[in-house]
C-alpha positions in Angstrom: -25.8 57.3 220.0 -26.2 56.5 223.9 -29.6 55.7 225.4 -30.7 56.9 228.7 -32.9 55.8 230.9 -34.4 58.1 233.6 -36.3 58.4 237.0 -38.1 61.1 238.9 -38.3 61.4 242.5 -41.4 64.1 244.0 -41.7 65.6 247.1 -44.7 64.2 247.7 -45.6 66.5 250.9 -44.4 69.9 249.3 -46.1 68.9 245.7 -49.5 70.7 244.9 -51.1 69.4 242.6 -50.5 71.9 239.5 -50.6 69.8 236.7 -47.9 71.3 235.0 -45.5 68.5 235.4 -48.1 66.3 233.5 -48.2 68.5 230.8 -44.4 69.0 230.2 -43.4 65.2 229.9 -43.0 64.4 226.4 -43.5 60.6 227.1 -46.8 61.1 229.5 -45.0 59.2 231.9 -46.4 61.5 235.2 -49.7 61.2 236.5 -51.9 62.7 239.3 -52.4 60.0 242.5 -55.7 59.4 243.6 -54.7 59.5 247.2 -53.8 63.1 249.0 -50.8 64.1 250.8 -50.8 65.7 254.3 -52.1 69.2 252.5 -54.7 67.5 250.7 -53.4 67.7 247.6 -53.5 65.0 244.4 -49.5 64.9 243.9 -47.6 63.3 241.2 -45.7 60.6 240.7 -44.1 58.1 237.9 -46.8 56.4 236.4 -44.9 53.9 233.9 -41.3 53.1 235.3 -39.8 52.2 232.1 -40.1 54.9 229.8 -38.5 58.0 231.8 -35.5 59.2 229.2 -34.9 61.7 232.0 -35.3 65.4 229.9 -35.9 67.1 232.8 -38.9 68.8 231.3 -40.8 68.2 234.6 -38.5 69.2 237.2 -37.9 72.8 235.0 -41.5 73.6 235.2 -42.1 72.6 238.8 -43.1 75.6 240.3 -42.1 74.2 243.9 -39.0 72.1 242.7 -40.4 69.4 244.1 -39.2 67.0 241.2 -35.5 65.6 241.0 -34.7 63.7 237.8 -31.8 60.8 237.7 -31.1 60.2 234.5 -28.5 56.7 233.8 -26.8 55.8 230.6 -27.3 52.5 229.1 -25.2 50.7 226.9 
C-alpha cells in the first residue's frame, strides 16, 4: 500500500479563526497562531510538518476555503 505525505497551505488574511479546521484533522496537526492577521483574527496554520497524510478533512470543512491540501506519494 502507498504512503502519502501531505501539506496544507491557509489563506492566512481571509482565515477567521473558526476552529473547525482544528477539530477535523484526524492527526491534530492544525493549530491556532498566537499572532493575528490584518482582521485580527487567530488563523491557522501547520503546526507539525511531518505528519500531514493529506485527507483533506480540513479544507472540506473550511467554511471560507481558505485551506489547500497537497498531498505527495512516497515510495
Amino acid at each position: 500500500m502507498a504512503k502519502f505525505k501531505g501539506a496544507i497551505v491557509v489563506d492566512t488574511e481571509r482565515c477567521k479563526g473558526c476552529n473547525l479546521c482544528v477539530v477535523a484533522c484526524p492527526l491534530d496537526v492544525i493549530s491556532l497562531h498566537k499572532e493575528v492577521n490584518m482582521k485580527g483574527y487567530n488563523y491557522a496554520y501547520q503546526m507539525k510538518e511531518d505528519t500531514c497524510n493529506g485527507c483533506s478533512s480540513c479544507a472540506t470543512v473550511c467554511p471560507d476555503g481558505c485551506i489547500s491540501v497537497y498531498k505527495v506519494k512516497c515510495e
